[in-house]
Every structure is written in C-alpha cells, then in structure tokens.
gemmi code that builds the backbone of each chain (N, CA, C; Angstrom):
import gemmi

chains = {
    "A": [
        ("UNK", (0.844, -1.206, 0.000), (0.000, 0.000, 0.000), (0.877, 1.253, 0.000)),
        ("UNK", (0.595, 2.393, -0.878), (1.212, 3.060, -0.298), (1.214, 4.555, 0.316)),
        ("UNK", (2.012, 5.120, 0.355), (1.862, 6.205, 2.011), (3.158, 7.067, 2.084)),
        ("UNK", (2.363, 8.176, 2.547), (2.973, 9.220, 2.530), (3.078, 10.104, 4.206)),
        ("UNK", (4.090, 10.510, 4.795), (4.317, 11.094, 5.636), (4.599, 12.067, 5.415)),
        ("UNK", (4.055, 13.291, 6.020), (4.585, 14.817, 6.174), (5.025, 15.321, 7.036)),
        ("UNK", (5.646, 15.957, 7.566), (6.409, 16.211, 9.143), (7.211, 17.870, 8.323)),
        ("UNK", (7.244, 18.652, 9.431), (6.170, 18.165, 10.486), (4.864, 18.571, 10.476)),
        ("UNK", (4.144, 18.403, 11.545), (2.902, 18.428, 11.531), (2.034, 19.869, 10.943)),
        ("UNK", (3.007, 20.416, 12.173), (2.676, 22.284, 11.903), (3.928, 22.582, 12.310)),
        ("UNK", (4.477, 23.825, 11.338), (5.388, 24.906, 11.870), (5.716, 26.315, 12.034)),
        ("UNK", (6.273, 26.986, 12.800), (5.887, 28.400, 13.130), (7.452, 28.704, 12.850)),
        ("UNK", (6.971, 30.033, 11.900), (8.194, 30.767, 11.361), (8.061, 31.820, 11.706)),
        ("UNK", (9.351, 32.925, 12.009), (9.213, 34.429, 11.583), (9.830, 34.667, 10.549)),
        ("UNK", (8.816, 35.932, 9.938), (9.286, 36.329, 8.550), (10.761, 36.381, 8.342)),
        ("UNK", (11.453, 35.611, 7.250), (12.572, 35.773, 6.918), (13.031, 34.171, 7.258)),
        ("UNK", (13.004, 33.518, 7.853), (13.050, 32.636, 8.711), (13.259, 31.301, 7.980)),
        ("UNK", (14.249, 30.943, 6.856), (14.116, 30.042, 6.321), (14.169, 28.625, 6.701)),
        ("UNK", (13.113, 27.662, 6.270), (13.024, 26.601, 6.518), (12.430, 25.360, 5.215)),
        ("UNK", (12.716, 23.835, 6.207), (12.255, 22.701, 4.940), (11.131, 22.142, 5.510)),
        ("UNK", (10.087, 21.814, 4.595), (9.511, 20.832, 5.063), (9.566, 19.686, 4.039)),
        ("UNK", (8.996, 18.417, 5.127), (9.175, 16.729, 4.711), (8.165, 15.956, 4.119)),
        ("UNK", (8.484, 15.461, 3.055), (7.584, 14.827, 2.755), (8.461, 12.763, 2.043)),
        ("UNK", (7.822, 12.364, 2.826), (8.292, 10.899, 2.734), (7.272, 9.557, 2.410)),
        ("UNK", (8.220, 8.654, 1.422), (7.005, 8.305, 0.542), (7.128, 6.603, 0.011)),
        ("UNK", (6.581, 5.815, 0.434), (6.844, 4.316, -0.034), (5.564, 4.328, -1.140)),
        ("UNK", (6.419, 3.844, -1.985), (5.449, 3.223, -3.216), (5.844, 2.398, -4.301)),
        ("UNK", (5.173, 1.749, -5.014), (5.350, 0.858, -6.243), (5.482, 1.209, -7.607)),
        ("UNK", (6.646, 2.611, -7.670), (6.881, 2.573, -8.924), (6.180, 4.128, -8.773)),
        ("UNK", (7.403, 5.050, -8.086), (6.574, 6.205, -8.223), (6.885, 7.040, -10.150)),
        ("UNK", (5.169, 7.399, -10.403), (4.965, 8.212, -11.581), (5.139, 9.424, -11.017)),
        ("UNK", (4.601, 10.570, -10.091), (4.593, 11.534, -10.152), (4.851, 11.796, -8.622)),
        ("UNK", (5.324, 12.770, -7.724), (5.191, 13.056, -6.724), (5.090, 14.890, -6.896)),
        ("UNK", (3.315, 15.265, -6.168), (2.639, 16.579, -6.641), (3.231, 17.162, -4.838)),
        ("UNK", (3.456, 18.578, -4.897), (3.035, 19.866, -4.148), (1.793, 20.515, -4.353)),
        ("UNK", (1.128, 20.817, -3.048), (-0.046, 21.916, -3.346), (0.187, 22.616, -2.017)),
        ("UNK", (-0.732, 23.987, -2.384), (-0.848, 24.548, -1.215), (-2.493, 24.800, -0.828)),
        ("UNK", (-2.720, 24.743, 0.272), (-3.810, 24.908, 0.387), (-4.225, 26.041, 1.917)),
        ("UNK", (-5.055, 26.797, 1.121), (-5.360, 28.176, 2.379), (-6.784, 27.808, 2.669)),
        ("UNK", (-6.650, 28.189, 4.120), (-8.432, 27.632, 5.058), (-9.566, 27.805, 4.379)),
        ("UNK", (-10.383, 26.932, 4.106), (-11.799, 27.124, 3.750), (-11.722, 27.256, 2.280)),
        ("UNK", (-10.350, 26.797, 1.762), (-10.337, 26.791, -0.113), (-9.808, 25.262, -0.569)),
        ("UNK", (-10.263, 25.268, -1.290), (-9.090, 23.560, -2.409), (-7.634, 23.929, -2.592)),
        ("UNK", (-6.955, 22.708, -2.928), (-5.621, 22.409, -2.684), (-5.358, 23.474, -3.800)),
        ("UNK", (-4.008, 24.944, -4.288), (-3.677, 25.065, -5.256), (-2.484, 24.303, -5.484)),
        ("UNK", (-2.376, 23.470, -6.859), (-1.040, 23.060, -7.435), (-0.017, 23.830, -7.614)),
        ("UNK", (1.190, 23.574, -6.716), (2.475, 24.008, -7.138), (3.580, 23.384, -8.035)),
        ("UNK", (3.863, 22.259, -7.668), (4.688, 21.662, -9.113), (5.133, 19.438, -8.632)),
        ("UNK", (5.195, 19.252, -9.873), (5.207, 18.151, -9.700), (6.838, 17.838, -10.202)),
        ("UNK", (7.417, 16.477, -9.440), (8.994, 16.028, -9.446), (8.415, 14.717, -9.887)),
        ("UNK", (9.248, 13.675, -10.946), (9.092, 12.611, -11.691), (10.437, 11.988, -11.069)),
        ("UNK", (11.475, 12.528, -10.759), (12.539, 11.348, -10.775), (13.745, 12.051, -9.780)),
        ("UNK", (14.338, 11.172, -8.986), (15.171, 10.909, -8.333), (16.207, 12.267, -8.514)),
        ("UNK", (16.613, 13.551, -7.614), (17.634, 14.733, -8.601), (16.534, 15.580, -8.688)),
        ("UNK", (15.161, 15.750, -9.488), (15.033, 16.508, -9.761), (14.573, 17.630, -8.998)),
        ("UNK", (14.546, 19.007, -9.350), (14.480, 19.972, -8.243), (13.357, 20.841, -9.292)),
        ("UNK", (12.599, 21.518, -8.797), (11.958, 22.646, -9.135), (11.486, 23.659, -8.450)),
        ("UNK", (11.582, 25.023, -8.955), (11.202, 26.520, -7.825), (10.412, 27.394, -8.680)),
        ("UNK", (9.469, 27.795, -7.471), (9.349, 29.313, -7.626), (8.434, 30.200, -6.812)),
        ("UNK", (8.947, 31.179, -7.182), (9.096, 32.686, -6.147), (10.550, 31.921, -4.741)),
        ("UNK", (9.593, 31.849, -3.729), (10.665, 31.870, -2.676), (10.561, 30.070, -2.299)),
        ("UNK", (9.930, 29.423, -3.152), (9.545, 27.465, -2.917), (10.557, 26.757, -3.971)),
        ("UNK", (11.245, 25.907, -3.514), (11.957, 24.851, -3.677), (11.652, 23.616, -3.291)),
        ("UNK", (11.025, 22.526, -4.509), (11.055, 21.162, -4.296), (11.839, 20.545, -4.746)),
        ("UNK", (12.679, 19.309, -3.996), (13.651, 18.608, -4.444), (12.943, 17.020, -4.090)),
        ("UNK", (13.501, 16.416, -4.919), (13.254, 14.686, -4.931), (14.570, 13.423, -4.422)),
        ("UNK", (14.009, 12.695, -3.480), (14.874, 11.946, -3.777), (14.112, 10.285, -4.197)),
        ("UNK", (14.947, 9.108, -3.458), (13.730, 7.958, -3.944), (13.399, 7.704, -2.679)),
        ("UNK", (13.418, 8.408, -1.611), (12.700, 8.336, -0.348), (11.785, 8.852, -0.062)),
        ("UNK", (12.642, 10.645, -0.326), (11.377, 11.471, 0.229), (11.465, 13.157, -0.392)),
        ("UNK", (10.858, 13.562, -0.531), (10.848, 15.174, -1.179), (10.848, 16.039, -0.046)),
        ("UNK", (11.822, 17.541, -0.331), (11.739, 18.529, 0.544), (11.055, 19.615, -0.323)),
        ("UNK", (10.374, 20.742, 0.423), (9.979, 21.635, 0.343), (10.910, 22.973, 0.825)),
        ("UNK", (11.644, 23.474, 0.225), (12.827, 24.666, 1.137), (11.661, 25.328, 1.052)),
        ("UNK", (11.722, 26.681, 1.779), (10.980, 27.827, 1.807), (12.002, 29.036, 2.316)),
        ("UNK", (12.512, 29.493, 0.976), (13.667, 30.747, 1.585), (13.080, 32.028, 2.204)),
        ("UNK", (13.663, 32.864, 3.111), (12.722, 34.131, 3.310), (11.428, 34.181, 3.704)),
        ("UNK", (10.769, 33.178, 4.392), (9.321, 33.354, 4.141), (8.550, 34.603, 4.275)),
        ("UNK", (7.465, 34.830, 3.681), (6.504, 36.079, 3.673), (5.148, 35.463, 5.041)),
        ("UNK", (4.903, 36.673, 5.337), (3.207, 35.973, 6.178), (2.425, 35.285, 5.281)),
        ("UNK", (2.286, 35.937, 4.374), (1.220, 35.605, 2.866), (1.604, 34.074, 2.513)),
        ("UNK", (3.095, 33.460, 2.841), (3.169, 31.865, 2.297), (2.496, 30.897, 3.699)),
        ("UNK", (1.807, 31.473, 4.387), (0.842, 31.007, 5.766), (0.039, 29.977, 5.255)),
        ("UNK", (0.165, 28.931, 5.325), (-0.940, 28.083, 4.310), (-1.121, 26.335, 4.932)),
        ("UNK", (-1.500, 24.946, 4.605), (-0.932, 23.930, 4.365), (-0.578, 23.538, 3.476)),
        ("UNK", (0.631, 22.994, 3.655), (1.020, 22.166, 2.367), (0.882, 20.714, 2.342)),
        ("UNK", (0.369, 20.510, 1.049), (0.452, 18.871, 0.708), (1.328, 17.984, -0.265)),
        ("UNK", (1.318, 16.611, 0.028), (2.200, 16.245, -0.662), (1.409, 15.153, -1.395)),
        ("UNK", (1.446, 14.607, -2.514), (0.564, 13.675, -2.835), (1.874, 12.194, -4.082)),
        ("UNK", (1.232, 11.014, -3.742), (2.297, 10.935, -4.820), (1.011, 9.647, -5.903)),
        ("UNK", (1.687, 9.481, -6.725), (1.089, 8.717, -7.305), (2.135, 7.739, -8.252)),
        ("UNK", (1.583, 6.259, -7.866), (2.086, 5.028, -8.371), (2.210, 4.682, -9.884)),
        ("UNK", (3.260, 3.847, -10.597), (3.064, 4.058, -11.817), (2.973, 2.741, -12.290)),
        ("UNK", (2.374, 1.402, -10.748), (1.810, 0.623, -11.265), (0.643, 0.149, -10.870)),
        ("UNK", (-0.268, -0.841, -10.546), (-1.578, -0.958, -10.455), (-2.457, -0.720, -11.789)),
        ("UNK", (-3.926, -1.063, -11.044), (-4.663, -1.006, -12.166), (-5.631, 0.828, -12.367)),
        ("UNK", (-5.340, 1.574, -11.628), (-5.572, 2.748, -11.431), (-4.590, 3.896, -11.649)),
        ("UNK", (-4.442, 4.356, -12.864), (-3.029, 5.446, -12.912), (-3.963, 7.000, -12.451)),
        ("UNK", (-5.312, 6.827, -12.308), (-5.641, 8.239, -11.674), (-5.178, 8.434, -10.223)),
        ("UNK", (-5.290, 7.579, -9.337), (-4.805, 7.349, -8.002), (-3.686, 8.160, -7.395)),
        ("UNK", (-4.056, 9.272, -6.269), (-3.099, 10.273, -5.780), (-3.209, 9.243, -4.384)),
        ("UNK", (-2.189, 9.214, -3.299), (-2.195, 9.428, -2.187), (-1.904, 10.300, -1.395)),
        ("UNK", (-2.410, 11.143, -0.323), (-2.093, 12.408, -0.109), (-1.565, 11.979, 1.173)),
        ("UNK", (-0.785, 12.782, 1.718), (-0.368, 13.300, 2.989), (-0.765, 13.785, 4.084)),
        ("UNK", (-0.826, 14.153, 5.103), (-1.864, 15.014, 5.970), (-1.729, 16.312, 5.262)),
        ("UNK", (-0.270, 16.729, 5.540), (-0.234, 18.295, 5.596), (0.639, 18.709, 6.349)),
        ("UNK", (1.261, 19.729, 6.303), (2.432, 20.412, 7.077), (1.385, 21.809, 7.195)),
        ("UNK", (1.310, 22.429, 8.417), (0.608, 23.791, 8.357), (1.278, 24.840, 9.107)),
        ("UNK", (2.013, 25.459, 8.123), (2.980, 26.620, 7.906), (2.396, 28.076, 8.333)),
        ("UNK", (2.634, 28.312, 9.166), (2.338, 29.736, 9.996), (3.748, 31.144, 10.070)),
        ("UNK", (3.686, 31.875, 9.678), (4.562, 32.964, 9.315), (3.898, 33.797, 9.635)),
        ("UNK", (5.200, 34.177, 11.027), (5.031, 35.461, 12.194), (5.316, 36.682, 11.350)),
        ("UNK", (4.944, 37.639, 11.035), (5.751, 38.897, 10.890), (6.730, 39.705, 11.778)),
    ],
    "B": [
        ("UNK", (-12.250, 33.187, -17.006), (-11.429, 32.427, -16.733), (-11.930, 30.942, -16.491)),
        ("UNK", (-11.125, 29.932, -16.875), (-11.437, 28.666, -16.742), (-11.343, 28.229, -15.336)),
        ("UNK", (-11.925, 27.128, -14.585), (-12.033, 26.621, -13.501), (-13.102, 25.558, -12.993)),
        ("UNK", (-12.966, 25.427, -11.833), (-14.128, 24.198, -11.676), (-14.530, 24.958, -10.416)),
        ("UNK", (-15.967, 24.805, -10.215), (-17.270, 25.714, -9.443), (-17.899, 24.536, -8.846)),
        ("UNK", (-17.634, 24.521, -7.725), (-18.461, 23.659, -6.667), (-19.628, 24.335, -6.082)),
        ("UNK", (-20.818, 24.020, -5.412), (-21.985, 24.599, -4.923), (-22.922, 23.830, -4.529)),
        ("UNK", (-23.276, 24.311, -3.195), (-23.315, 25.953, -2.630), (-21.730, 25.453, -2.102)),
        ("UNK", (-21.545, 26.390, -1.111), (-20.151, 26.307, -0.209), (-20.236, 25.689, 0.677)),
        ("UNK", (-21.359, 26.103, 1.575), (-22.094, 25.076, 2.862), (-23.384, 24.698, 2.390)),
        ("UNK", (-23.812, 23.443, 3.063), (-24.671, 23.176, 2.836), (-24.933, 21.885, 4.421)),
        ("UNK", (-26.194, 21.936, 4.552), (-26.623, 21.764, 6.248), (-27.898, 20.774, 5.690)),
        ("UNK", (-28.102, 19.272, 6.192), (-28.656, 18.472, 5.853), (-29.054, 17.832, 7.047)),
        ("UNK", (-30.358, 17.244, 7.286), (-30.617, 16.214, 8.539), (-30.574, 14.861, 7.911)),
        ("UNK", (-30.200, 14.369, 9.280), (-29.972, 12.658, 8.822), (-30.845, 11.938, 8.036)),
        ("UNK", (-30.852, 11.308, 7.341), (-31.600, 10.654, 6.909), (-32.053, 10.539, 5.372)),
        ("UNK", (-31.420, 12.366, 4.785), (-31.573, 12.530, 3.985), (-30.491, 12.708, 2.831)),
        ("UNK", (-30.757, 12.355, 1.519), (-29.876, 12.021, 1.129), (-29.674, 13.761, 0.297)),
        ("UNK", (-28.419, 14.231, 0.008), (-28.109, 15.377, -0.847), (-27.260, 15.302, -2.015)),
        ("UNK", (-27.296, 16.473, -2.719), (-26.430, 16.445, -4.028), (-25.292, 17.654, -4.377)),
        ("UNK", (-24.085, 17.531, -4.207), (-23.369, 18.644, -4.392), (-22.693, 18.836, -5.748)),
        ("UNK", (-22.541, 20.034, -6.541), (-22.515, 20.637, -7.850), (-21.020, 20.223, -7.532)),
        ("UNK", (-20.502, 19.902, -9.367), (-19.269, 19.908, -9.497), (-19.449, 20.699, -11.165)),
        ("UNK", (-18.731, 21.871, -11.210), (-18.652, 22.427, -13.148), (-17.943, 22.755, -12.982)),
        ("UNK", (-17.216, 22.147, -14.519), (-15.223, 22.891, -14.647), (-15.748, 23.124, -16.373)),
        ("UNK", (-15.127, 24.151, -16.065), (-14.631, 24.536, -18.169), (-13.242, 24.419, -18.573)),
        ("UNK", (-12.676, 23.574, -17.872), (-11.435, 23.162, -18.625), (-11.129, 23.068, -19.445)),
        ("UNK", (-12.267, 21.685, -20.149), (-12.416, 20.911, -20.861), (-11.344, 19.488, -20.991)),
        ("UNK", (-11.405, 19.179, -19.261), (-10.597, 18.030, -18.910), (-11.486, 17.136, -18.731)),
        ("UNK", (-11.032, 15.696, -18.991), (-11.253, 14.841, -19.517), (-12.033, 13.772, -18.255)),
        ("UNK", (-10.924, 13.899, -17.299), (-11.249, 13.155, -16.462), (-11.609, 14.338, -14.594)),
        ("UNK", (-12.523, 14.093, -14.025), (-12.711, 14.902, -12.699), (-12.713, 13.267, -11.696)),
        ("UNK", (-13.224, 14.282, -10.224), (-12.524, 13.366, -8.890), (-13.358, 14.206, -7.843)),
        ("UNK", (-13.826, 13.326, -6.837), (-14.274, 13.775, -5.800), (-13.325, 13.205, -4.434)),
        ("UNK", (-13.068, 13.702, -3.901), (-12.536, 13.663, -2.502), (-12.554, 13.940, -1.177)),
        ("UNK", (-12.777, 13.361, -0.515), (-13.219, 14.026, 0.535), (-12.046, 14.196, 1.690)),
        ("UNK", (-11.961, 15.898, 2.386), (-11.288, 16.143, 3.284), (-11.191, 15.894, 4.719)),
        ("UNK", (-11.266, 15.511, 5.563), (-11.513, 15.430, 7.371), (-10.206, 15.629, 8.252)),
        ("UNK", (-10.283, 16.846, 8.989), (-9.137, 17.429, 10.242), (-8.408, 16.142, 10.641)),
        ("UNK", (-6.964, 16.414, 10.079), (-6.159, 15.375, 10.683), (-5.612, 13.832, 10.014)),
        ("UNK", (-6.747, 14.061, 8.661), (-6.232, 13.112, 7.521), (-6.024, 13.545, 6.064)),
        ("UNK", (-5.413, 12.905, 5.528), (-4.860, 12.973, 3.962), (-6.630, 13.325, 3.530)),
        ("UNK", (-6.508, 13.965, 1.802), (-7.319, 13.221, 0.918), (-7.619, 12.205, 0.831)),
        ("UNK", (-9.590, 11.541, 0.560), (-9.400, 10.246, 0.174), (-10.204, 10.443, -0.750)),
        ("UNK", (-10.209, 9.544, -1.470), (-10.555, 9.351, -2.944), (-11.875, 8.900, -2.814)),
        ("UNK", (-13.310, 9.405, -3.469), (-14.608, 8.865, -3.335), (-15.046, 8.421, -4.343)),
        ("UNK", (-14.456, 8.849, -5.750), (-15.337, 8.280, -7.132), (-13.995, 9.563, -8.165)),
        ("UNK", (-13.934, 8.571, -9.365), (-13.548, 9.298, -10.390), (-14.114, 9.062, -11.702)),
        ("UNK", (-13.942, 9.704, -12.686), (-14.476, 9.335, -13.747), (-13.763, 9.883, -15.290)),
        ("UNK", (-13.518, 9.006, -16.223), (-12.118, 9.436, -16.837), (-12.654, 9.799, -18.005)),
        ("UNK", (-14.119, 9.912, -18.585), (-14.432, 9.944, -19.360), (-15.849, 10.251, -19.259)),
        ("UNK", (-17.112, 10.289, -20.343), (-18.269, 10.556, -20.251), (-18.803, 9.335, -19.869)),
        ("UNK", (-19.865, 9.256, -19.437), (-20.897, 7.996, -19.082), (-20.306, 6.877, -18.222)),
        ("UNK", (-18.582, 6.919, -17.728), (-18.300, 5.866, -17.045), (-17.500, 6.631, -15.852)),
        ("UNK", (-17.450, 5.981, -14.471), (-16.622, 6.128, -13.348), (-16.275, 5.061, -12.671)),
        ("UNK", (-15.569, 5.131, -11.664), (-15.121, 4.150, -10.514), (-14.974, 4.465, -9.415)),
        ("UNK", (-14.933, 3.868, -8.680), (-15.270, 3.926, -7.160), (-13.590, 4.078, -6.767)),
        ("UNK", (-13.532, 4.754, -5.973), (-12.220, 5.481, -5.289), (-12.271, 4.396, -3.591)),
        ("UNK", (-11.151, 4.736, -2.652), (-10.601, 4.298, -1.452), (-12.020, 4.313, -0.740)),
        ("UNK", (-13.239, 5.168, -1.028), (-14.540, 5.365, 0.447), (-15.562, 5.499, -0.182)),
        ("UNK", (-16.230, 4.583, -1.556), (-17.535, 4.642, -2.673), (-18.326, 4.555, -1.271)),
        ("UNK", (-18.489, 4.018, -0.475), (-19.933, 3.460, 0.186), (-20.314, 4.260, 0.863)),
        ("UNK", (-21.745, 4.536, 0.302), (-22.795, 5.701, 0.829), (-22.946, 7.157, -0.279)),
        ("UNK", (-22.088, 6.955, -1.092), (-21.871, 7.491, -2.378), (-22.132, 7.411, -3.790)),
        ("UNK", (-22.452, 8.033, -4.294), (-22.887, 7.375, -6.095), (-22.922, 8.734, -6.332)),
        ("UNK", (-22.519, 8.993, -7.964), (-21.945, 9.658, -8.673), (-22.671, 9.624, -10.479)),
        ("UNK", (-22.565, 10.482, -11.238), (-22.961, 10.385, -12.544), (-22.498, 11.071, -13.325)),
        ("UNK", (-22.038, 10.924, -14.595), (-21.421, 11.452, -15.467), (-22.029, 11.564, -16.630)),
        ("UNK", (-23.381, 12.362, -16.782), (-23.808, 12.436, -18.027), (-23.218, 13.686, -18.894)),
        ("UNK", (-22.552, 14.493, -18.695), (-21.572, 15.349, -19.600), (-20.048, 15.806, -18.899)),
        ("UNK", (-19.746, 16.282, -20.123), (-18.011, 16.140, -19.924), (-18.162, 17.143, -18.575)),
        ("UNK", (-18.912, 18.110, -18.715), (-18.508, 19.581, -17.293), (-18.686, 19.033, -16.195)),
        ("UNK", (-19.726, 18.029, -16.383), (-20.425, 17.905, -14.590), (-20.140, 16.859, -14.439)),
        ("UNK", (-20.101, 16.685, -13.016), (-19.871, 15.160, -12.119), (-20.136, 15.754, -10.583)),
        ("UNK", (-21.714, 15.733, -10.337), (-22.433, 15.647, -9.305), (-21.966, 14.483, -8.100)),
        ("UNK", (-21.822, 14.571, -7.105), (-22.282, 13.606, -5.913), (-23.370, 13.536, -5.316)),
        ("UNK", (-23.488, 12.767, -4.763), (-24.758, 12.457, -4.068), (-24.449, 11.263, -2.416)),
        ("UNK", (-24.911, 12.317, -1.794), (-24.280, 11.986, -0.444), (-25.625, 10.792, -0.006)),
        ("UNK", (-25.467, 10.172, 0.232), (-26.840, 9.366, 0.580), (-26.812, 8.617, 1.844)),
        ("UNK", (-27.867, 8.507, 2.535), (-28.332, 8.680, 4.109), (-28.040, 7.114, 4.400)),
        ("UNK", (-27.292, 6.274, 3.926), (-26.036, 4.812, 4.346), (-25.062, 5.446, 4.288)),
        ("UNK", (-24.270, 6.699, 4.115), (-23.256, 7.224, 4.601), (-23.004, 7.463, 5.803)),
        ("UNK", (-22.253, 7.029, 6.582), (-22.783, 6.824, 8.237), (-22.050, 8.209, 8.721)),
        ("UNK", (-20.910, 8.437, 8.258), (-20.378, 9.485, 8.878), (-20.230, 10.661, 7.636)),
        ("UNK", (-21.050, 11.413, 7.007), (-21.346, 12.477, 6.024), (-20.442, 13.989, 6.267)),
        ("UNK", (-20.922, 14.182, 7.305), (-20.133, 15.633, 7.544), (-18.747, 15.852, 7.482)),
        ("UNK", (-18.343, 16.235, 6.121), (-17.276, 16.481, 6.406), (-16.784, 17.578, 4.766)),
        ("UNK", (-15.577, 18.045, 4.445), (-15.474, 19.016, 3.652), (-15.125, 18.315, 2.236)),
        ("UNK", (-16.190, 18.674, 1.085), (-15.905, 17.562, 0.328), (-15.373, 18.608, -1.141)),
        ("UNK", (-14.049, 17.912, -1.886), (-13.574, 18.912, -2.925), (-13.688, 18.025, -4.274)),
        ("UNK", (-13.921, 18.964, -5.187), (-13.832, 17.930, -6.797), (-13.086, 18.507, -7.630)),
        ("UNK", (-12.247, 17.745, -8.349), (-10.871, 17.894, -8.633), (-11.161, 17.595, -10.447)),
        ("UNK", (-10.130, 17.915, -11.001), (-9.934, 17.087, -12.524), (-8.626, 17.428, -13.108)),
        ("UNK", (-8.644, 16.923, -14.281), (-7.119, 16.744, -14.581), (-7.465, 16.711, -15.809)),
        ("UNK", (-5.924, 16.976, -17.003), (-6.272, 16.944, -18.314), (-5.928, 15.819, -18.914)),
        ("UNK", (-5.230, 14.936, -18.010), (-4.806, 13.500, -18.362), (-4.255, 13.075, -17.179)),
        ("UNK", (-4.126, 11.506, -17.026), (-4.344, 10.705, -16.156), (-2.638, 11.081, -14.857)),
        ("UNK", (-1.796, 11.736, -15.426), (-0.580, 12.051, -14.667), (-0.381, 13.197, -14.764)),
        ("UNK", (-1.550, 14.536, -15.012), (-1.541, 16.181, -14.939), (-1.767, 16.086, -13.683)),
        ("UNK", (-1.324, 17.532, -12.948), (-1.670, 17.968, -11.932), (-3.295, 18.319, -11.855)),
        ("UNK", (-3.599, 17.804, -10.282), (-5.317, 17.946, -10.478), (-5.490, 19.787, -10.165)),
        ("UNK", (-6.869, 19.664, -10.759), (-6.791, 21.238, -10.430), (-8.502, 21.118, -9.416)),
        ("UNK", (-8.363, 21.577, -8.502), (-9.794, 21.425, -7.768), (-10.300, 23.116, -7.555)),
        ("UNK", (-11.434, 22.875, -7.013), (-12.777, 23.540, -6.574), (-12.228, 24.031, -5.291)),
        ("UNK", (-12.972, 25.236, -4.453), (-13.137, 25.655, -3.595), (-13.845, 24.758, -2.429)),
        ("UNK", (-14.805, 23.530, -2.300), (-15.350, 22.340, -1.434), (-16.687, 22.905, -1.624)),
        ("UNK", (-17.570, 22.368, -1.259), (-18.225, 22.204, -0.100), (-18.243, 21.600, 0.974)),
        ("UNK", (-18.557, 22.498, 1.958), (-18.697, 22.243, 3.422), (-19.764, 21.425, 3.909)),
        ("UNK", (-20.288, 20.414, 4.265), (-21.445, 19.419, 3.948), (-22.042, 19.143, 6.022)),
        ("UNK", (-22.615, 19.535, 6.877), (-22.882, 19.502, 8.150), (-24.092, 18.407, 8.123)),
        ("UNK", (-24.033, 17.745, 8.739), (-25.603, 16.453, 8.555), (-25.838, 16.488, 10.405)),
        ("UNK", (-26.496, 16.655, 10.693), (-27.348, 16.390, 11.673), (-28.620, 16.229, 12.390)),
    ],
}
model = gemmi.Model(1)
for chain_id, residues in chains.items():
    chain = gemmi.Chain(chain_id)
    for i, (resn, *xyz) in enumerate(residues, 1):
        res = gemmi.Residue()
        res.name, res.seqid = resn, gemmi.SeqId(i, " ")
        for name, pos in zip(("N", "CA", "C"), xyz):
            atom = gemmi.Atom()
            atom.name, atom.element = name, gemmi.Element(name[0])
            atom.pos, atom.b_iso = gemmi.Position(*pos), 0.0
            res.add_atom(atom)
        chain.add_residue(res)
    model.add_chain(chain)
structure = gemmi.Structure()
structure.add_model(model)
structure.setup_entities()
C-alpha cells in the first residue's frame, strides 16, 4: 500500500526565517510526486510536480527537491502571505488505477511577521 | 477564466436525507474526482471518472454514487447509508491521467 508522511505536523516561522519541510514516501513505482498549497476554507492550489530521483523545481521563494525516499519543500525568506498547508501527494506508476493520488496530511505553515 | 465551481459552499442536511453537491469545470478536462477532506487526515478518494458515461469507485464509494452524463459535470450524491457524512468535500480534474489535479473551492457538507 502506499503512504505518505509529512512532518512536520505544523510549523511556526518568523518572517525571513528560512526553513524545509518533509515529505516521505513508499510506493510501487513512483509516476509523479505533486506539491499543493492549500489556504483555510479553499481547495488544494497546485504548485509543481517532481518525476525522478535529482530533480528539483522553484518558484518565487519554494523549492522542491526529490529523492527515492522522500521530497523537501525549502521555503527561503518566508513572507506571512506563504501562511498556508502544504500537501504532498504521490502517485504510483503501477496498479490497475493510474488516476490514483495518495495524499499526505499536511504540514501547516504559519509565518510570524 | 477557466475553472471548476463547486456549490453551494455550505450546505446543512438532517440525517436521513440524502443530498447532491454541484461539481462544473470549463477546462475541458477529460477526467474529474471527488474527494473528501476530514481534520487530521490525507485526501481520500470517493469516485472518479475518466471519461463521459463511465466512473469508478475510489478508497470510500460506500454511501456514495456519482454520474457522469456530460463532460462539465460530475455531481455527488451523499446518501443517508453514509454513516459518517459531515465532512469538507472537494472535486478535482485533470487533463490526463498524470496532470496535476486542479480542484474547486469544497463544499462544506454539516448532517445532523
């Protein structure tokens, strides 16, 4: 089966205050492993998806990196405005279901001014 | 602008009865997804559907049913064998089976 851990749970930043969050991931043949962010009382927005082992992608002040364990989230500088949860979702690239996300709880990112 | 429109936002139901929450995207993606949210757990998967006239049952079908008579819409229908209903439900879609999903704002669904 597989499964995804996020850690941590919740974290409290002050502005400027750079930090990573975790996202860790057993599966059968990962196809995609997604970022979203999601702000209270709205749906997840998509930030970017990593396919393979190395790869890294950014933007504004967000950095995702991959490995075959687990993906980080850097967050350089943070703003109050990046105050949100984040999710991690990954999806398998075998079975009989290739729509199939598994999600994460969530990391819920709080930025002090 | 393109997007997918869930409705109402809240919506407040007594037991017993069964309800229906709006899913419309103008994407013009292929395949949508319902999911449901609850404090303290992942997404889980309730029904998807990859195409017109057909779906499948996701990780929590029971107490659930779904229909796909055009590409925009894919309604739920919360129905009163759902033992535990209340909770924040989002519908998602994608433009192919490994795109990033793009979802809705929820509805908020209270049964008591």
């Amino acid at each position: 089966e597989d499964q995804v851990t996020q850690s941590p749970e919740a974290l409290r930043l002050q502005e400027g205050e750079s930090s990573s969050l975790n996202c860790s991931y057993t599966v059968s043949g990962l196809r995609g492993l997604f970022w979203y962010r999601q702000d209270p009382g709205k749906g997840p927005e998509f930030l970017f998806t990593l396919y393979s082992a190395g790869e890294e992608k950014e933007k504004e002040r967000l950095k995702a990196t991959l490995t075959k364990k687990e993906s980080f989230l850097h967050i350089t500088a943070p703003k109050p405005e990046d105050s949100a949860t984040y999710l991690c979702a990954v999806q398998a690239s075998s079975g009989g279901s290739n729509y199939k996300l598994t999600f994460g709880k969530g990391t819920l990112l709080t930025v002090n001014p | 602008d393109g997007g997918i429109t869930q409705s109402p936002k809240y919506l407040f139901r007594k037991e017993g009865q069964n309800v229906t929450l709006s899913c419309e995207q103008n994407l013009n993606h292929d395949a949508m997804y319902w999911y449901r949210q609850d404090p303290g757990q992942g997404l889980r998967l309730i029904y998807y559907s990859q195409i017109v006239n057909d779906f499948q049952k996701g990780d929590i079908a029971e107490g659930y049913s779904v229909s796909r008579e055009k590409k925009e819409s894919f309604p739920l229908t919360v129905t009163s064998a759902q033992k535990n209903p209340t909770a924040f439900y989002l519908c998602a879609s994608s433009r192919a089976k490994d795109s990033p999903l793009h979802f809705g704002n929820g509805t908020r669904l209270t049964v008591t």
